[in-house]
C-alpha positions as CSV (number, residue, x, y, z in Angstrom):
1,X,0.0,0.0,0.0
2,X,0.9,3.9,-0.7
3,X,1.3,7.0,1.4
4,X,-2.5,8.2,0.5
5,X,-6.0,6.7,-0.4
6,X,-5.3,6.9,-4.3
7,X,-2.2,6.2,-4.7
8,X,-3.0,2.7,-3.0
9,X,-6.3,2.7,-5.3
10,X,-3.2,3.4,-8.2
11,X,-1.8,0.2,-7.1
12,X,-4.3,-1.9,-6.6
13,X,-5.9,-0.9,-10.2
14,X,-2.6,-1.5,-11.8
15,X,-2.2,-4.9,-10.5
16,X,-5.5,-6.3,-10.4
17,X,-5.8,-5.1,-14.1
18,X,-2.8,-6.9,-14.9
19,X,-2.9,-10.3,-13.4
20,X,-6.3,-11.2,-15.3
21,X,-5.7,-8.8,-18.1
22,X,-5.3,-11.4,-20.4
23,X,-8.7,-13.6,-19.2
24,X,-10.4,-10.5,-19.0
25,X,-9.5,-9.2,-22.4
26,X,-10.3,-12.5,-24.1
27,X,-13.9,-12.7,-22.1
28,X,-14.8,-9.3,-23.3
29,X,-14.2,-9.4,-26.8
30,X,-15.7,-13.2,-27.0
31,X,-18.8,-11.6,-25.5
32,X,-18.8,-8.5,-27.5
33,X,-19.1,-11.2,-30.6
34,X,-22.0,-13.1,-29.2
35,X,-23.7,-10.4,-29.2
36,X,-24.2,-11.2,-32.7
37,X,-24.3,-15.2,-32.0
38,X,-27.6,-16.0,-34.1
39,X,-26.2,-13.9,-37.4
40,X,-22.7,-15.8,-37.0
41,X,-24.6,-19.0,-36.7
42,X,-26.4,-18.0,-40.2
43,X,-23.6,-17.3,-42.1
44,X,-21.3,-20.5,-40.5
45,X,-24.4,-22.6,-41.7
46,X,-25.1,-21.7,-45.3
47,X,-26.9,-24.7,-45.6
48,X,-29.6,-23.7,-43.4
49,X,-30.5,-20.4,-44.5
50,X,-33.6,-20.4,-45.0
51,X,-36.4,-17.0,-45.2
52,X,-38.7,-17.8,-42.6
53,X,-42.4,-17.9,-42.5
54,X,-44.8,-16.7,-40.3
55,X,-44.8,-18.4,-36.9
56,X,-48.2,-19.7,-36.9
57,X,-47.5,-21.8,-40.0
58,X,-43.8,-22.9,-38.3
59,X,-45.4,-23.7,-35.4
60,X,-47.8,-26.0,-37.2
61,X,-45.5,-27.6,-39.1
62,X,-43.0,-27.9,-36.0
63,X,-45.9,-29.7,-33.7
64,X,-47.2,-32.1,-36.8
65,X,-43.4,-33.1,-37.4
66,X,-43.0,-33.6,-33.5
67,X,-45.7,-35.5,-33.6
68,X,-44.3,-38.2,-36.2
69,X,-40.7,-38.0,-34.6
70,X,-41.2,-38.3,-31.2
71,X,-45.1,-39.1,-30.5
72,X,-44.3,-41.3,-27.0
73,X,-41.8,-38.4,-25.4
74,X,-42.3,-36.8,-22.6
75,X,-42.1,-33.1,-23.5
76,X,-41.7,-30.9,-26.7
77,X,-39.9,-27.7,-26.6
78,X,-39.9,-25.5,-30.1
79,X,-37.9,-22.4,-30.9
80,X,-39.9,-20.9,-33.7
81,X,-38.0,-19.4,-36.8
82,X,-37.2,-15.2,-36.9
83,X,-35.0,-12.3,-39.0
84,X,-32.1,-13.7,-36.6
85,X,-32.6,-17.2,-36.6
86,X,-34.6,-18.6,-40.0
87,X,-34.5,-21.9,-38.8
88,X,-37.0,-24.4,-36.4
89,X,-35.2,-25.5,-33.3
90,X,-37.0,-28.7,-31.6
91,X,-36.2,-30.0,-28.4
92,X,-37.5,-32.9,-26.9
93,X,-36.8,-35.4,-23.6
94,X,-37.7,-39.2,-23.8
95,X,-39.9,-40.8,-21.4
96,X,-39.1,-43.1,-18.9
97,X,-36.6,-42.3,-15.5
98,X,-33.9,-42.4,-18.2
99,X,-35.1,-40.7,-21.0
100,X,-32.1,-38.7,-23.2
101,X,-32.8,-35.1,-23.9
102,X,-32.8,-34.7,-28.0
103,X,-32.5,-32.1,-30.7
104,X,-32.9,-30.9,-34.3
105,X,-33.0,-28.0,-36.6
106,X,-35.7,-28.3,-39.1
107,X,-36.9,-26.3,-42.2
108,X,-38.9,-24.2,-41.1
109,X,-40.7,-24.5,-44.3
110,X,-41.0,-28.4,-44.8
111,X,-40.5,-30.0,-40.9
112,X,-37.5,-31.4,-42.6
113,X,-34.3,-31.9,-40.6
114,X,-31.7,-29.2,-42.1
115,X,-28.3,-30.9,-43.0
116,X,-26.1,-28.5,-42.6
117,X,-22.4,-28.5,-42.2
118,X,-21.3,-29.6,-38.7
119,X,-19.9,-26.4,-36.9
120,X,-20.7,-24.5,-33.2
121,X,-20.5,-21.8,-34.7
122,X,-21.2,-18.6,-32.6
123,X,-21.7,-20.6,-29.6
124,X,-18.4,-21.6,-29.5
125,X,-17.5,-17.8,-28.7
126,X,-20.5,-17.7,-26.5
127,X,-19.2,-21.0,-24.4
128,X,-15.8,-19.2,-24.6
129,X,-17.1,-15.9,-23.1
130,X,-18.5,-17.7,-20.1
131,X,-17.0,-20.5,-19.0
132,X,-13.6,-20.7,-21.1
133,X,-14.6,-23.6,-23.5
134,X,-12.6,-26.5,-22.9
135,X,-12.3,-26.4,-19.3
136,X,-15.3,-28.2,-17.2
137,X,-18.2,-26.4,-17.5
138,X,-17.9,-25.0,-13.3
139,X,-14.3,-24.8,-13.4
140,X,-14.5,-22.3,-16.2
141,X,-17.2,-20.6,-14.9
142,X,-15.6,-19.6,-11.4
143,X,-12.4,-18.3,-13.8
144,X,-14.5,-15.9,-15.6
145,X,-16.4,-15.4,-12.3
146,X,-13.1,-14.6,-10.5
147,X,-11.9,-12.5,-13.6
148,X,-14.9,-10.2,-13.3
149,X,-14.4,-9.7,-10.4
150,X,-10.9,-8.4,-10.5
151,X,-12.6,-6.1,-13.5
152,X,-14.9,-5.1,-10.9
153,X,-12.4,-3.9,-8.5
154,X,-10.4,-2.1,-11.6
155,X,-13.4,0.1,-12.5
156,X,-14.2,0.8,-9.1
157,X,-10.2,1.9,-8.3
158,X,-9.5,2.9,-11.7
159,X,-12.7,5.9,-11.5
160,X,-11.0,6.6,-8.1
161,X,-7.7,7.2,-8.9
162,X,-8.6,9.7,-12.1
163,X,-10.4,12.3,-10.0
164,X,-10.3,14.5,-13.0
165,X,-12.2,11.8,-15.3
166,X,-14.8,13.8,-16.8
167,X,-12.0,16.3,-17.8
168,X,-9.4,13.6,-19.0
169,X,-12.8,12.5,-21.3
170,X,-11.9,15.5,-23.5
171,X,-8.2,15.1,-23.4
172,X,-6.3,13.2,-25.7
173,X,-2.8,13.7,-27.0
174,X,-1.7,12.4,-29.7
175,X,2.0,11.1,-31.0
176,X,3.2,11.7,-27.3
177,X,4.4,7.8,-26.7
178,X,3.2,6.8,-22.9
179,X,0.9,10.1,-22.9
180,X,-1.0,9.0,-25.3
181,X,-1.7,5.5,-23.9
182,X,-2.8,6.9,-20.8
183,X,-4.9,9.3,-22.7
184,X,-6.6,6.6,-25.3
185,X,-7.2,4.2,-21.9
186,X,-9.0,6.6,-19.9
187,X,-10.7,7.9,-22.9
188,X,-12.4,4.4,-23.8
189,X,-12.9,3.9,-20.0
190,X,-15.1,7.2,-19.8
191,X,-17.1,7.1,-22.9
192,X,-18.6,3.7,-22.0
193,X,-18.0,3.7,-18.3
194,X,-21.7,2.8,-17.0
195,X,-22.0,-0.1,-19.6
196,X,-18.8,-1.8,-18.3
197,X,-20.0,-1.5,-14.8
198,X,-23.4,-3.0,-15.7
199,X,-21.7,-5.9,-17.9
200,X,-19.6,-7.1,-15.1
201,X,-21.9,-6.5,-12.2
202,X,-24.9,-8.4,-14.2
203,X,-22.3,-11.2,-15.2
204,X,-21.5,-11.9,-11.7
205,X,-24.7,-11.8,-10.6
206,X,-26.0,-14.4,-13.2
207,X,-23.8,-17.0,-11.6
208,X,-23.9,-16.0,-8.1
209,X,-25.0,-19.3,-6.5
210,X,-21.3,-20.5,-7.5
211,X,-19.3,-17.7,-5.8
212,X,-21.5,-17.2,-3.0
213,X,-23.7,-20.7,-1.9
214,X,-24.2,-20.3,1.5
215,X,-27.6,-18.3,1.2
216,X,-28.6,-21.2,-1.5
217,X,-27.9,-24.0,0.9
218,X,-29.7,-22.5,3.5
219,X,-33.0,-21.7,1.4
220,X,-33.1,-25.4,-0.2
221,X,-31.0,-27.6,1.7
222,X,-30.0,-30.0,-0.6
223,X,-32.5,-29.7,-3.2
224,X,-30.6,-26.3,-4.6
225,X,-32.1,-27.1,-8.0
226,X,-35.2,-25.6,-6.9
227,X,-33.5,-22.4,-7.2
228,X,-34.3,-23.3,-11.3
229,X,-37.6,-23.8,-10.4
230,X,-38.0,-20.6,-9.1
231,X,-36.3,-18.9,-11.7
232,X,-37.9,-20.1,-15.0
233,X,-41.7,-19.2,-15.9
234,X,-44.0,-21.5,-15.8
235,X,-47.1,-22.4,-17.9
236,X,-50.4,-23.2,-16.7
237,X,-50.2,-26.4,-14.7
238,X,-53.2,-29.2,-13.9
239,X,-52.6,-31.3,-11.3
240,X,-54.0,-35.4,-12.2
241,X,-53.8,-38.3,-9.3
242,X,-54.0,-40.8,-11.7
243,X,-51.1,-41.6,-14.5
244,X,-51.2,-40.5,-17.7
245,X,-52.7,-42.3,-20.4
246,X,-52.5,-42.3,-24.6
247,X,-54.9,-40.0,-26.3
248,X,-55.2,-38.0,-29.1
249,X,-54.9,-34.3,-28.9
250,X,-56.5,-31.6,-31.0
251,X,-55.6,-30.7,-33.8
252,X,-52.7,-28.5,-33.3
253,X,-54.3,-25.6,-35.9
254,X,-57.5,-24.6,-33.7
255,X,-55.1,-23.8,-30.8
256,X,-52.8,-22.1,-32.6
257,X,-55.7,-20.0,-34.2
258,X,-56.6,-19.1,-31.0
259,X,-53.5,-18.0,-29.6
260,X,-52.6,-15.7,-32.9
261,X,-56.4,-14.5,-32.8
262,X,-56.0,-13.2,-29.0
263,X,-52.5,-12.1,-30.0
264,X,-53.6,-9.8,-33.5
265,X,-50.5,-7.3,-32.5
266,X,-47.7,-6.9,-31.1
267,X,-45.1,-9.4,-31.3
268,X,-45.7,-12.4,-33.0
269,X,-45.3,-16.0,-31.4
270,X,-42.1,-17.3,-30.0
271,X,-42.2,-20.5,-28.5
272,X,-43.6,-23.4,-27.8
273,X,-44.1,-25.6,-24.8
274,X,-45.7,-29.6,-24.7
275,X,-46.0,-31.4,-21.4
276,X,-47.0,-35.1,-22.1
277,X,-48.0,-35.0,-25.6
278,X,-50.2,-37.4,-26.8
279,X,-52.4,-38.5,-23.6
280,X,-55.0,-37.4,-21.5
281,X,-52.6,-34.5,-18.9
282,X,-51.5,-32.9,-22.3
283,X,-50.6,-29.3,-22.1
284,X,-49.5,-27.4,-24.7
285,X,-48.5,-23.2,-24.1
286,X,-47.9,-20.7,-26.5
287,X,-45.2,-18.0,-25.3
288,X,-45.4,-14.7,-27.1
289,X,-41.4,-13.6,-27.9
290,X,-41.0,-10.4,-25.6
291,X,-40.8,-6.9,-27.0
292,X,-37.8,-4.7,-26.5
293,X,-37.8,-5.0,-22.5
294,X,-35.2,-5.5,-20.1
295,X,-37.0,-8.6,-18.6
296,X,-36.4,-11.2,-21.6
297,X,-38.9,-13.7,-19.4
298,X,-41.9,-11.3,-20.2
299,X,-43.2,-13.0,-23.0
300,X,-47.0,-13.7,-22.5
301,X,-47.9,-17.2,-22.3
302,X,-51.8,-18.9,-23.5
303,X,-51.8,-22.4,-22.2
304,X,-54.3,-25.1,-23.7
305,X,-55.8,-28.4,-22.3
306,X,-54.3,-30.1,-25.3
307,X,-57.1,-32.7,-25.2
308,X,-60.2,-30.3,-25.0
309,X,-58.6,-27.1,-26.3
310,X,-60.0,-25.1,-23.7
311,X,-57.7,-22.2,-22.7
312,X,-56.5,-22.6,-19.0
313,X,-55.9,-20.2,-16.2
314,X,-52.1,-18.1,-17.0
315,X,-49.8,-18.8,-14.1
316,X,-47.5,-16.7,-15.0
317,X,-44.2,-16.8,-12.3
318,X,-44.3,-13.2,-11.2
319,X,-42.4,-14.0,-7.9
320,X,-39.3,-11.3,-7.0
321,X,-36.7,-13.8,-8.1
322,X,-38.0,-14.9,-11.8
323,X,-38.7,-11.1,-12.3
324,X,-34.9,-10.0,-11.3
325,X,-33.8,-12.7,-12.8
326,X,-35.3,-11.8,-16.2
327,X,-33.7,-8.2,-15.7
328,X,-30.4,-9.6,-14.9
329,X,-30.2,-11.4,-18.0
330,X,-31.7,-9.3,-19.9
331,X,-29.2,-6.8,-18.8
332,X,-26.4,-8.8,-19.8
333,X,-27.5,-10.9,-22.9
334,X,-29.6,-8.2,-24.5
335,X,-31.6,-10.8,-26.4
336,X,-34.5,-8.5,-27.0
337,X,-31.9,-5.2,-28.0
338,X,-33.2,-3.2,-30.6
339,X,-30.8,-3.3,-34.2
340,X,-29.7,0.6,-33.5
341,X,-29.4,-0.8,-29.2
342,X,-27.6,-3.8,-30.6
343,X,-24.6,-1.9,-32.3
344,X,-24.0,0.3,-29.3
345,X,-23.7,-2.1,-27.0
346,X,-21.3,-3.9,-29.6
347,X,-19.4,-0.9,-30.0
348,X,-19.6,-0.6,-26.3
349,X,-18.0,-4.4,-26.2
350,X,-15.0,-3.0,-28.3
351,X,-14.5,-0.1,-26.3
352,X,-14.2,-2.9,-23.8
353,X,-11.6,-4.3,-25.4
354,X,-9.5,-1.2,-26.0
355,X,-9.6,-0.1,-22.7
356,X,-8.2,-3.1,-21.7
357,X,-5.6,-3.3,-24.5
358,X,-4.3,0.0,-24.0
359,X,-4.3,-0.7,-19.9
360,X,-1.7,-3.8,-20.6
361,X,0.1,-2.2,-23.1
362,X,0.5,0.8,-21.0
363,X,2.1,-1.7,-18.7
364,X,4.8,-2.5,-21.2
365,X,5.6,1.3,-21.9
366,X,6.2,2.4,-18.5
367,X,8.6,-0.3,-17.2
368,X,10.5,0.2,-21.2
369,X,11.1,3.3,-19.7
370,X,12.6,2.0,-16.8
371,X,14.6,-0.6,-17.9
372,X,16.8,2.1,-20.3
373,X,17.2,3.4,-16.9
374,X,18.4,0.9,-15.4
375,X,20.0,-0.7,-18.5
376,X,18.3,-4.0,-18.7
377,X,15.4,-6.1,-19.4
378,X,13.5,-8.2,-16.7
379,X,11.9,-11.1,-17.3
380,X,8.4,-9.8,-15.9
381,X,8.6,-7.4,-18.6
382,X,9.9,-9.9,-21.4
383,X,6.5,-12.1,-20.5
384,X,3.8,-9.2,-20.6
385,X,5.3,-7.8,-23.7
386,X,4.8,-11.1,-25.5
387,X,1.4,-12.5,-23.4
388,X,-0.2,-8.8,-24.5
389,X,1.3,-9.9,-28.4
390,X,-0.6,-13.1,-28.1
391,X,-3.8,-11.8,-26.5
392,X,-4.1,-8.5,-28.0
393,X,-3.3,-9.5,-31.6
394,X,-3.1,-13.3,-32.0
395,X,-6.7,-13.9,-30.4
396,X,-8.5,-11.4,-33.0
397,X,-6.1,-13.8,-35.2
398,X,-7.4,-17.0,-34.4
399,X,-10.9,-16.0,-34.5
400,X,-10.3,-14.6,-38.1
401,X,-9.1,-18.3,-38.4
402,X,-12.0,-20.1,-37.1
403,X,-14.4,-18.1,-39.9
404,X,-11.6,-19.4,-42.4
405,X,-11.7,-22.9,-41.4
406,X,-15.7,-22.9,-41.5
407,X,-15.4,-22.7,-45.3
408,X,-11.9,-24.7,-45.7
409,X,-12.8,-27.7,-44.1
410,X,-15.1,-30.4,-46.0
411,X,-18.1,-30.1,-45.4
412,X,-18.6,-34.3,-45.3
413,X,-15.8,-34.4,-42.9
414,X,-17.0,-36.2,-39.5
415,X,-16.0,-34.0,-36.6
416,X,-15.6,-30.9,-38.6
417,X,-17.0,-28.7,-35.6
418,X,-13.8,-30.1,-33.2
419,X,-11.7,-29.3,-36.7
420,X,-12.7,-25.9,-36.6
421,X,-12.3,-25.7,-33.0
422,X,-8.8,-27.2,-32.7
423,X,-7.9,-24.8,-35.6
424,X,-8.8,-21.5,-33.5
425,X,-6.2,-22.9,-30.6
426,X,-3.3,-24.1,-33.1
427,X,-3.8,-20.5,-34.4
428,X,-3.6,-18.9,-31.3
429,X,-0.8,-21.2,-29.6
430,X,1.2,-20.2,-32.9
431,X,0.9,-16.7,-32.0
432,X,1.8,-16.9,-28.6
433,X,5.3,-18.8,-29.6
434,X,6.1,-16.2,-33.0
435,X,5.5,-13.3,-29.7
436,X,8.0,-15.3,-27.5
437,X,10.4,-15.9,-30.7
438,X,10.2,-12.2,-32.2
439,X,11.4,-8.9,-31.6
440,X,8.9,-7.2,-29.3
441,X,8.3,-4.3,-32.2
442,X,8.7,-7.1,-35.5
443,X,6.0,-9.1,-33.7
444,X,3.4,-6.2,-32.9
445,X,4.2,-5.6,-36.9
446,X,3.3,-8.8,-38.2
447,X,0.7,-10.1,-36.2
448,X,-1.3,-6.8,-36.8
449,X,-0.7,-7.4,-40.5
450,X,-1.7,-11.1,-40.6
451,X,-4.9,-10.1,-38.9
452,X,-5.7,-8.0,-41.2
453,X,-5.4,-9.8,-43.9
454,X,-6.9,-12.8,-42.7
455,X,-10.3,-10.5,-41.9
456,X,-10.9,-8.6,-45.0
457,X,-10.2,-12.1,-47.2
458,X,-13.3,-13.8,-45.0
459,X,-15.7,-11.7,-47.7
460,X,-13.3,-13.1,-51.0
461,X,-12.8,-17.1,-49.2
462,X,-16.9,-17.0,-48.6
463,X,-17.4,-16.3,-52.3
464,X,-15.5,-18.4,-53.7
465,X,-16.3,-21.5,-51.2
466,X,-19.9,-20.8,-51.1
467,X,-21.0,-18.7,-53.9
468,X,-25.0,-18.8,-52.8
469,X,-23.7,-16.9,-49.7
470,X,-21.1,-14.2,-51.3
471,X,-21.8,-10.7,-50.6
472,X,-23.0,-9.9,-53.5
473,X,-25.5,-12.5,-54.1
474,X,-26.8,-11.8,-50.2
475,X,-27.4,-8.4,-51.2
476,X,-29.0,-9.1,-54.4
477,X,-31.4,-11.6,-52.3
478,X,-32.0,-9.0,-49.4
479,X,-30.5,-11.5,-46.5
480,X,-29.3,-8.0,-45.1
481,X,-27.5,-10.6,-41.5
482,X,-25.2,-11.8,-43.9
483,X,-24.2,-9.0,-46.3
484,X,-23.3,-7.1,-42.6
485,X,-21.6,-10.4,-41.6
486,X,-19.3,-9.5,-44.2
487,X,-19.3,-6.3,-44.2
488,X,-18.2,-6.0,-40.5
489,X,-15.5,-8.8,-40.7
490,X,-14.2,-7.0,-43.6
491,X,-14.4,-3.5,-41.8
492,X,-12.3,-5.3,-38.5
493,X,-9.8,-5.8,-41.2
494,X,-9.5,-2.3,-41.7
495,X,-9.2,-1.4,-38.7
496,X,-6.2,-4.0,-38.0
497,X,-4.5,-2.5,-41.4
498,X,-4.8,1.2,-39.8
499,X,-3.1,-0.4,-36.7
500,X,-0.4,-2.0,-39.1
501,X,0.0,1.0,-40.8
502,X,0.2,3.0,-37.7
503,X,2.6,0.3,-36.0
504,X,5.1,0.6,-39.0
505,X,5.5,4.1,-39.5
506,X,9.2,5.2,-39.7
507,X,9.9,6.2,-36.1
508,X,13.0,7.4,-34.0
509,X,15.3,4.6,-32.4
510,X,13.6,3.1,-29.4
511,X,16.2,4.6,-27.7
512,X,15.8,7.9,-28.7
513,X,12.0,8.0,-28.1
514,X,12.4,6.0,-24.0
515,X,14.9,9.2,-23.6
516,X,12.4,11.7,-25.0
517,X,9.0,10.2,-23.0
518,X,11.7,10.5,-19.9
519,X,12.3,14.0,-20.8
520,X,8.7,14.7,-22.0
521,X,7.0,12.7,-18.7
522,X,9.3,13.5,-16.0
523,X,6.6,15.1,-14.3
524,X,3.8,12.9,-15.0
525,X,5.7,10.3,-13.4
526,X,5.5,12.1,-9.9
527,X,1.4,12.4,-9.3
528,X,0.0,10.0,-7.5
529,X,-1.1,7.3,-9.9
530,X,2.2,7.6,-12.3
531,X,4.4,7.5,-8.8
532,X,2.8,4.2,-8.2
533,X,3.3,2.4,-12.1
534,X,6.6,3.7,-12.6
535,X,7.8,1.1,-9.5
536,X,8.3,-2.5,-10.7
């Protein structure tokens, strides 16, 4: 700790950003790409692109195919087709103590199951962003849990230690080397300061029962998966003494008339829930998709008596938890975002990322500093240099490379989805070890450059793999998700050519300019938070 209150709030925001800075940075941008996971699905899944059709005739179709499948299961769960996600997603769980949960995407149009390429497309980023995909699903969760927190605590100490934030908002200063770090960092911090506080508070909040379990185990004992119960909505529920028995519902279309005739606007039908299809305790409920809310568990549900068709009583879960709940999520997943709310909170995401970027690489700037002072490089500083190389520019790398490898690999190929997977880590292991093998400055030049390239030629490899899916014959068709797939992947490109471009400009020797930011900064480096970052 330091001689005052911020300078120790200097220090602590310094090092908690730095030991997590890496898990942190590669949670953020992950997440700031799912919020786009249904439009990467689409466009890693030509096969199943589909324009969908209204969702009373999907939801027919869905329930009559169902019904041929899997007549004898235990409960139906359908995902009707929309703008983001043209496809039918089923669900259903097989009776019997041991019954398997099962899936399948379907046509929307025919009940057929869609062959598509096999890929995990956007949820692979998604898995990535929220429990570290490839470590056990709770393991990885408590990482991400514990690196939010230390983002927490460096948003907290960070807004503590600039007291002058709202004036160092209008300050930048370009082309003055460790200056203009410090200026770009708290610059990205400030614009979207209350969206990074809401992000990480919502995301610890959503997995609170792993972090903090004593108030659970109190509440439910052992039976902690009640806390589900209490959580999810439920539909309308009729209680039998006797087993169930086989019998023939109604047919499907007079319930579904129903619900779309009590539903004649607003938003259209979402979902579709079966309890016991196909004997005498059927229920089936409707669940209107919510409107642009914060609760995305507001959707209004009609349940039927799937045996009479007679419209049962809503019972609706309005209880404290389900309701914060909802808002939590719907904070942090923003399923229900407007397009215009969308982009801003993706922008937001890649301010995100900046702001931590510039934080680590400020890091690396100050202690270059140092060591031409002292005449020597430590290790510490050797390893940061080259972990930020890796993180910073090989991760936007070897997502770049997982878009390539969607359309490289065969499509008949068994286990193409672990392929494409297994090709994002090669990629990024390569670019941690060509960071460790480099020249600090060749390495920042190269890998900016191979990003790049590899993003605007995602646009050029789509066209000529999958010609039906190019950008120009998506916007000759109108499928406006995929033309901006490609648009934006091509636009990151740019953006990592600026960088090179910037990155590669002729510059002093590195000499020269550590001697002129000592010069230039002399008296930066004695306030309060500078004091604290210029000690090793």
């Amino acid at each position: 700790m330091q001689n005052s209150f911020r300078q120790s709030m200097a220090w602590l925001h310094t090092w908690v950003g730095l030991v997590l800075g890496w898990i942190i940075f590669t949670i953020f941008i992950m997440g700031t790409a799912t919020y786009f996971k249904p439009e990467i699905n689409q466009w890693m899944h030509p096969e199943a692109q589909f324009q969908a059709p209204a969702p009373e005739k999907a939801a027919l179709i869905g329930l009559m195919t169902l019904n041929r499948i899997a007549p004898d299961a235990e409960s139906w769960y359908l995902i009707l087709p929309n703008e983001r996600a043209p496809i039918t997603s089923v669900f259903w769980k097989e009776s019997g103590e041991n019954g398997q949960y099962k899936s399948q995407d379907m046509n929307p149009l025919t009940g057929e199951k869609v062959v598509a390429r096999d890929s995990l497309g956007g949820d692979f980023f998604y898995q990535m962003h929220y429990q570290l995909y490839g470590f056990p699903a709770i393991t990885g969760r408590i990482i991400v849990g514990i690196g939010a927190m230390f983002m927490l605590v460096a948003l907290i100490s960070g807004v503590i230690t600039h007291k002058k934030i709202f004036k160092e908002f209008f300050t930048f200063r370009p082309r003055k080397g460790q200056r203009s770090w410090l200026d770009f960092h708290n610059l990205t911090a400030v614009i979207a300061l209350p969206f990074f506080i809401m992000i990480t508070y919502t995301g610890l909040a959503i997995f609170f029962y792993l972090y903090m379990p004593w108030g659970l185990m109190a509440r439910f004992g052992s039976e902690t998966g009640k806390l589900y119960d209490e959580l999810q909505d439920s539909a309308a529920v009729v209680k039998y003494d006797s087993k169930p028995t086989n019998q023939r519902m109604q047919p499907f279309e007079l319930m579904i008339q129903q619900a779309a005739a009590e539903w004649q606007s607003g938003s259209p039908m979402g979902s579709i829930y079966v309890k016991l299809p196909n004997t005498n305790q059927a229920v089936i409920a409707f669940t209107r998709k919510p409107q642009e809310i914060l609760n995305n568990r507001l959707g209004e549900t009609l349940s039927f008596n799937a045996m009479t068709g007679v419209k049962l009583p809503n019972q609706k879960n309005q209880s404290a938890i389900a309701q914060t709940g909802g808002v939590i999520y719907g904070l942090h997943e923003a399923q229900l975002a407007s397009w215009p709310l969308r982009w801003l909170l993706f922008f937001s995401g890649l301010l995100g990322t900046m702001m931590i970027a510039t934080g680590l690489i400020l890091w690396t700037v100050k202690r270059r500093v140092q060591n031409l002072k002292a005449g020597k490089t430590s290790f510490g500083h050797y390893l940061v240099e080259r972990l930020n190389i890796a993180a910073i520019a090989g991760l936007p790398i070897a997502m770049a490379g997982y878009f390539w490898a969607n359309r490289l690999i065969p499509v008949q190929l068994a286990s193409r989805s672990d392929l494409e997977i297994r090709s994002f880590f090669i990629i990024w292991l390569i670019s941690l070890v060509h960071a460790l093998v480099r020249p600090w400055q060749k390495a920042w030049h190269e890998q900016l450059m191979v990003a790049a390239v590899l993003f605007m030629s995602i646009p050029f490899i789509n066209m000529v793999m999958t010609p039906g899916s190019s950008l120009l014959a998506t916007l000759q068709e109108g499928h406006t998700v995929l033309a901006a797939f490609d648009l934006t992947v091509f636009g990151v490109g740019l953006f990592f050519a600026c960088a090179t471009y910037k990155v590669m400009q002729p510059k002093h020797s590195t000499k020269h300019n550590a001697k002129r930011t000592i010069a230039k900064t002399h008296h930066d480096l004695h306030t309060p938070q500078h004091e604290e970052m210029s000690k090793p």
